[in-house]
N, C-alpha and C positions, 0 to 999 in steps of 0.2 A: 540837710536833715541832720541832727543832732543823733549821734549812735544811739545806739539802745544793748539793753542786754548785756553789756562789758564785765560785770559782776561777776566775780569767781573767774572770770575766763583769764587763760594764763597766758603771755607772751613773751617771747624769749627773741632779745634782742642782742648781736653781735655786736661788739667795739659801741656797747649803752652806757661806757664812759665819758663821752666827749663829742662836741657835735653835734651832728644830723642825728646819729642813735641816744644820743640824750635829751634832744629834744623830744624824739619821739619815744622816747622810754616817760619823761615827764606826762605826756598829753595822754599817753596809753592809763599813766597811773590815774592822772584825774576824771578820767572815763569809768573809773572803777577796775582795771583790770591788774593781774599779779602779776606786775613784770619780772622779769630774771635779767641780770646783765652781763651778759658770758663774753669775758674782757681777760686780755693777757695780765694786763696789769694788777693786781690784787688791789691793791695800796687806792689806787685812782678808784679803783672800781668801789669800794668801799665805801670811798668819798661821797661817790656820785651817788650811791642809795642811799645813802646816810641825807643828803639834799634834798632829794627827790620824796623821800619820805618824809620829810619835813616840813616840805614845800605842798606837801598833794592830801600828807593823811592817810597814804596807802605804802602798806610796808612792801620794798624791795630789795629782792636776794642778789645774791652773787653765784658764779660758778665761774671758774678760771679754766680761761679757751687760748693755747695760742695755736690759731689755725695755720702758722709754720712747724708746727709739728704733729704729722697722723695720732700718732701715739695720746697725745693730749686731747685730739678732737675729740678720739675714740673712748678717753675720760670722761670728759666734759658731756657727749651723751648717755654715757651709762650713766652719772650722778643727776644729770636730768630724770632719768627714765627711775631714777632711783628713790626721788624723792618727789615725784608729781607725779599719776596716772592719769594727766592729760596734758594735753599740747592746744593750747587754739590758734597762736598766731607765731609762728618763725620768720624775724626779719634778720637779712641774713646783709647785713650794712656796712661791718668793717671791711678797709680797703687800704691798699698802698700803691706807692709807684715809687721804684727804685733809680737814685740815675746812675749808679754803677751794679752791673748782674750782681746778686747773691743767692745761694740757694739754701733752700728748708732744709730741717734734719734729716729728711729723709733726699736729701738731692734734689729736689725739681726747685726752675727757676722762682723765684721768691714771691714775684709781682703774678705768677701765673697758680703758682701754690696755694699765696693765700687770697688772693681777689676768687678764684676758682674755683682748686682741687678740695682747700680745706672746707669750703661751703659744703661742696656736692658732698662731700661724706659726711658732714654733720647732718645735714638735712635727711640724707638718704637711712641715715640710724635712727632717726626720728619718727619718719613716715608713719610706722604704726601707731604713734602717741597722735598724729594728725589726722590719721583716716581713724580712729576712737572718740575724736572730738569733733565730729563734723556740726554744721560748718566750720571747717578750721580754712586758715590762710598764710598764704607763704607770699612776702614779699623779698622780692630781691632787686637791691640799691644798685642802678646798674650807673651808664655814664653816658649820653651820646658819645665819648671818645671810641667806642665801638664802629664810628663811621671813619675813624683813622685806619684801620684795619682795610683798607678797601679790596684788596687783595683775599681777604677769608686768613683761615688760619695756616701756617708752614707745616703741614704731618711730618714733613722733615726736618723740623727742629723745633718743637713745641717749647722747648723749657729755653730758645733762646740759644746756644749753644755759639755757634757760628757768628751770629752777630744782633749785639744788643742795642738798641735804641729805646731810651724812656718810652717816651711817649706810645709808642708803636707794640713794644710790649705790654703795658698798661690797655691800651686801643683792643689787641688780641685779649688780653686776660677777660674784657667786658665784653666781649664778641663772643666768648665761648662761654661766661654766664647767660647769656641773651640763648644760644644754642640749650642748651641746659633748662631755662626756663621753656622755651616753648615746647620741646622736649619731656619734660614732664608734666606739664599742663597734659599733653596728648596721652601720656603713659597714665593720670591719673583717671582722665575719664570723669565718669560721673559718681565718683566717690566720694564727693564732698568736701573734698580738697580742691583748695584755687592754689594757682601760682600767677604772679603777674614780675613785669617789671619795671622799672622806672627810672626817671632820670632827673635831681634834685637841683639842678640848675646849677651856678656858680656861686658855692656858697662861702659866708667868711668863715672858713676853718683853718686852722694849722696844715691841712693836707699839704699844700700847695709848698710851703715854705719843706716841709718835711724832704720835698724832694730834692732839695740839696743838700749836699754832704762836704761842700767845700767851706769856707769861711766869706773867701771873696764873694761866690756865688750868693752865697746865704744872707749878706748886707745886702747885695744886689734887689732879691727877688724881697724880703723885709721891706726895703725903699720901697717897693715898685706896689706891694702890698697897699702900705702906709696911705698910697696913694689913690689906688682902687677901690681898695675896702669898702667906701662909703656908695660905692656901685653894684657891691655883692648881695648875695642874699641873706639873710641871718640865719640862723637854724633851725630855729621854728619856720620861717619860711621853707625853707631845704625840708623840713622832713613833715610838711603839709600832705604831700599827696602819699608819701609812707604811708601815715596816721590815716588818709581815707581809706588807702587799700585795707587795710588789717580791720578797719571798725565799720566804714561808713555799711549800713543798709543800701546806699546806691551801688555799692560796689562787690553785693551779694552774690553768687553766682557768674561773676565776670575772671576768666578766666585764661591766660595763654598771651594778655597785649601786655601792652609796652606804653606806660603812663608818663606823662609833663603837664604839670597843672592840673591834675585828674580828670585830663581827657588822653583820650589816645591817641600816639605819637607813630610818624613812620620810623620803621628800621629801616638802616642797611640794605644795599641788596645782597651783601654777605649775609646779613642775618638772615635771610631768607632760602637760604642754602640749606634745604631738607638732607639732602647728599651728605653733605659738611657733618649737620647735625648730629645723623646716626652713625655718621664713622666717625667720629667725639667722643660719643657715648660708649659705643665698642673701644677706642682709646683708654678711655677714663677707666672702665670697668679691667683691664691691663694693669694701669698705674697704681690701682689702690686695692688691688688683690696681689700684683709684686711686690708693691710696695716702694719703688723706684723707677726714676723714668725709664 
């Protein structure tokens, strides 16, 4: 079914510089809807509206987000909240994977900070701009690497501390957005708010190569790229079933799963740890009212 309704309705997309969120910032605009592209980058971001509106006919803003720092999140929704009196679609898409630990300004590990911490507190400043626009929609870009997790999360050493592994860190940071979405799906109810989540396949982006920081490595995985690339997905592919969740009418009311090809996918049986969940949430609600891990 071809959306409907997109008109006026506003969407505010994470890291809708580059990618999967610029794909789906493009497809949101040619639906008719007002995208925002809340990006650390200014410069990039600029670019990419500057295209997007070019390319579509529908003008798109900026707001500068860098979700490794509370402080900025905590900007970046107030000047939402500042200059729009509605919200209808929050996709929450930027993402990293570190292969050496680093931590945010505010100290938590980097890959758990901003895949994470910095969502949930954007999102959660928003809420009232979502439950005012109902139907509103919240997607959130998750990864099957949540099934690397297989163990659940460490409550003893969340930010990584002890001992870092890429992958396994990255694995936990989507394991506890996955926690977090089903989690608030439950907390929202039937206020007209959805949350879903999803997993955009392997797609060709920069991410992949981004995860090295050596020179050697970085030829390496480039080579290995060069070579695969033409078996990846492109990004418009990758951010298909996004663009269904936030617009489609098939996906009105659907609320709490976990999407691949917009149908629904299984999680984890970590993901499925109600337990886990709400002593997450109790966690989280700790770290961003301290303000440190």
């Amino acid at each position: 079914m071809t959306p409907a309704g997109m008109d006026g309705k506003l969407a505010v997309i994470t890291g809708g510089n580059s990618g999967i969120g610029r794909a789906a910032a493009e497809a949101l605009a040619r639906q008719g809807a007002h995208v925002v592209l809340a990006c650390r980058n200014e410069t990039t971001a600029a670019q990419a509206a500057k295209e997007i509106t070019a390319a579509t006919g529908q003008a798109v803003d900026t707001v500068r987000l860098d979700l490794a720092d509370l402080e900025s999140v905590r900007a970046a929704a107030a000047e939402i909240r500042d200059r729009w009196d509605r919200l209808d679609i929050l996709v929450n898409n930027a993402g990293l994977a570190r292969t050496r630990r680093g931590v945010t300004k505010q100290g938590f590990e980097t890959t758990f900070g901003v895949n994470y911490l910095g969502h949930v507190l954007l999102t959660e400043l928003l809420l009232d701009r979502l439950r005012a626009s109902p139907p509103s929609r919240i997607v959130m870009v998750g990864a099957h690497a949540h099934h690397l997790a297989r163990s659940g999360l460490d409550f003893g050493d969340l930010q990584s501390a002890r001992s870092y592994r890429t992958m396994l860190a990255y694995g936990r940071s989507k394991l506890a957005a996955m926690y977090y979405t089903t989690e608030l799906a439950e907390r929202l109810g039937d206020s007209g708010v959805t949350v879903n989540g999803m997993h955009p396949g392997v797609v060709n982006t920069n991410f992949a190569i981004s995860l090295s920081s050596g020179p050697v490595s970085r030829r390496l995985l480039t080579s290995a790229y060069a070579v695969a690339r033409h078996l990846m997905r492109t990004p418009q592919q990758g951010a298909d079933t996004v663009v269904w969740l936030a617009s489609s009418p098939d996906a009105e009311g659907v609320t709490g799963g976990y999407f691949v090809d917009r149908k629904q996918a299984a999680v984890s049986g970590a993901a499925r740890d109600r337990d886990a969940a709400q002593r997450l949430r109790a966690e989280t609600e700790r770290m961003l009212a301290d303000g440190h891990p």
